[in-house]
N, C-alpha and C positions, 0 to 999 in steps of 0.2 A: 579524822575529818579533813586536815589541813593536806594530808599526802593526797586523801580523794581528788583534793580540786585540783593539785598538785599535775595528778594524773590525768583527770579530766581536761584540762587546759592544756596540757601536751598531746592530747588524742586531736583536740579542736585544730591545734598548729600544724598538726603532722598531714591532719585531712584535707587543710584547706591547701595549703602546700602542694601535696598529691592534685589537689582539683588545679591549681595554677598553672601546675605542670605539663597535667592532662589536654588543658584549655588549650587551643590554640587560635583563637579568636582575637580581631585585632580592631582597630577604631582605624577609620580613614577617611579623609574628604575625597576622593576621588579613588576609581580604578581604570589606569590608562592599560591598553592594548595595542602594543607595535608588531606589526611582521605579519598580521594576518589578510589573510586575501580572500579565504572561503570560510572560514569559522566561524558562526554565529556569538560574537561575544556576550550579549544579550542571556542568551540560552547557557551561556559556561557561568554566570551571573547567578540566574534561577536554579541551576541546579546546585551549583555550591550554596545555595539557600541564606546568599547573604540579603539581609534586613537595612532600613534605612530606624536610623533611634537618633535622641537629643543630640547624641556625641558626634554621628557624623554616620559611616559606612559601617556594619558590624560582617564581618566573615571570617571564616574560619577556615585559614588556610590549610589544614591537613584536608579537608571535604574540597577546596580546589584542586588541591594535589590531586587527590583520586579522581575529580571532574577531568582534570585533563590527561591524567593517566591510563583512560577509559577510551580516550578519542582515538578512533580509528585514523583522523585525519590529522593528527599532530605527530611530529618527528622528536619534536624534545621543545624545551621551555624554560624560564627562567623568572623568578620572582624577585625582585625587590623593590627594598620600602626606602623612601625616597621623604624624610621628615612626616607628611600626612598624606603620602601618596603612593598607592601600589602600582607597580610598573609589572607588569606580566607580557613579558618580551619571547615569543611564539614563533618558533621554525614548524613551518607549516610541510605536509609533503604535498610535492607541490612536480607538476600539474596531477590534476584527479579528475577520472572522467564518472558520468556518471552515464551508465548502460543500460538498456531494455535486451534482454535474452528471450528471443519469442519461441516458444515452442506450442504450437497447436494455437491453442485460442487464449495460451497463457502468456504474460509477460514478468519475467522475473528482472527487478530492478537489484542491480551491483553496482560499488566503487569499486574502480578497478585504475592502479597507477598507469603511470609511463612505459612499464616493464610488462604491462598484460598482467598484474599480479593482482587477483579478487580479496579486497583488504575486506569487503561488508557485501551480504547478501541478506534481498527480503524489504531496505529501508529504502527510502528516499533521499540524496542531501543536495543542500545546494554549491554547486560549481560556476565558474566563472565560465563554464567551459559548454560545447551544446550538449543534450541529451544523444547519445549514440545508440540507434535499434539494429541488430543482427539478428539471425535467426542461431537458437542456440547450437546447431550442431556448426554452423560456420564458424563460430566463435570459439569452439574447443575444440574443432580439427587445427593441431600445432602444425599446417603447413598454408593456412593462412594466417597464420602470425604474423607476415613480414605486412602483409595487407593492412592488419589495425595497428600495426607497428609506425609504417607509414604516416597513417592517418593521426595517430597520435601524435608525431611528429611536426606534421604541416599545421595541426592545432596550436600545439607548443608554441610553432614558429610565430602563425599570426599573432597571437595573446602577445609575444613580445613585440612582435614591431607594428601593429594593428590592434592596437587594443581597441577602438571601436568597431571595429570590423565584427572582430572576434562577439562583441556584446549584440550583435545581429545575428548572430549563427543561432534558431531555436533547437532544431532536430536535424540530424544527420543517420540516414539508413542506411545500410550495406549490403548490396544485393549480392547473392551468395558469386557472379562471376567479378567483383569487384568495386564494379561503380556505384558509382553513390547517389544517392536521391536528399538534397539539402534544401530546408526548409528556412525561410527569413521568419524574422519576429515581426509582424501586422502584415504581412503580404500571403496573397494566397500561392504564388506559385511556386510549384513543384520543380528545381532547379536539378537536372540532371548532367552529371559531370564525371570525367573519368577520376581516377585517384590519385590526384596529383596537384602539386598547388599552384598550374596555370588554371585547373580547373575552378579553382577557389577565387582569383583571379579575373576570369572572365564574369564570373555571381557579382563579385563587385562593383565591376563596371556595368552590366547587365541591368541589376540593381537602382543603381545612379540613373541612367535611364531612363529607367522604369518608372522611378518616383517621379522626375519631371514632366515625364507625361500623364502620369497618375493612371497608369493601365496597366493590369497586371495579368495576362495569359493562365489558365490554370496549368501548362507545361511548357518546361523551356528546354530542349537541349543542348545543351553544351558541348557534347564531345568531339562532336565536329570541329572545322576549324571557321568554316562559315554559319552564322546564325540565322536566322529566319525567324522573323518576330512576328505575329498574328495578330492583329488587333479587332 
């Protein structure tokens, strides 16, 4: 009888052990996020399916692991605990555009990097960056590459040295001889421009404008070098 309990109480140590082991659940007052720019933290939150209890934060960082291991939009990451505080410090890949591929009456949404490379096809995510519409055979003829090559570049550029600019930009189409049809955030007009970022350039000032008078043209061209406004 005495070996039973003997036995039994080493089954109970050995399991609860293995379960300690297993767990990887942790208590926190806080989880801070550095280095992200387009990643919904919120959402890396909900799906690691951490809980608010007495103690403070409950997650269970192997289910973060695989949350951000998952992320089409993450390059790599970094976790530490910091006394009562998880620091989860995010290299983003970075810039991401987000694409409309039209073919017929269909529009297939992709993320697609700096390198023209389709990381996600089918979803939606949110980007710092505008919505880009092409039609899909221009998009996968490899000898208009240099075309969204550009274009992704002159993006990149403003996001750095115009960052509100850049938070103006809604949509940007790409007509299959190059130029582009750019769309502002609350204005109606259709800003047409060659591919190039005096064309981005003149939207801006254009823009400025535009707001002071508070009149908005439903087209404007740009690629000229003289303008003509219609009111």
């Amino acid at each position: 009888m005495k070996l039973n309990r003997i036995i039994l109480t080493l089954i109970i140590i050995l399991a609860s052990a293995a379960l300690s082991a297993s767990d990887s659940s942790l208590y926190v007052e806080r989880i801070e996020f550095r280095g992200i720019k387009n990643i919904d933290k919120y959402e890396i939150i909900r799906n690691s399916k951490a809980k608010i209890s007495d103690k403070g934060i409950v997650i269970n960082t192997d289910l973060l692991k695989q949350v951000m291991n998952s992320s089409v939009m993450i390059e790599n990451y970094d976790l530490d605990i910091k006394k009562n505080l998880l620091v989860v410090t995010v290299e983003e890949k970075y810039p991401l555009f987000m694409m409309l591929r039209v073919e017929k009456n269909i529009s297939i949404p992709c993320l697609v990097d700096e390198k023209i490379n389709v990381l996600d096809t089918g979803r939606f995510f949110r980007t710092d960056m505008p919505i880009i519409i092409a039609d899909k055979d221009f998009f996968e003829n490899e000898s208009n590459a240099a075309c969204i090559k550009g274009l992704f570049d002159n993006l990149a550029e403003i996001g750095r040295n115009k960052s509100d600019f850049i938070g103006e930009l809604s949509e940007i189409e790409i007509y299959n001889g190059g130029d582009l049809r750019v769309k502002l955030k609350n204005r109606k007009t259709d800003f047409l421009i060659k591919n190039d970022m005096n064309g981005f350039r003149k939207i801006e000032k254009c823009a400025a404008y535009l707001d002071d008078i508070n009149s908005y043209p439903e087209r404007l061209d740009l690629k000229d070098k003289r303008i003509l406004i219609r009111q």
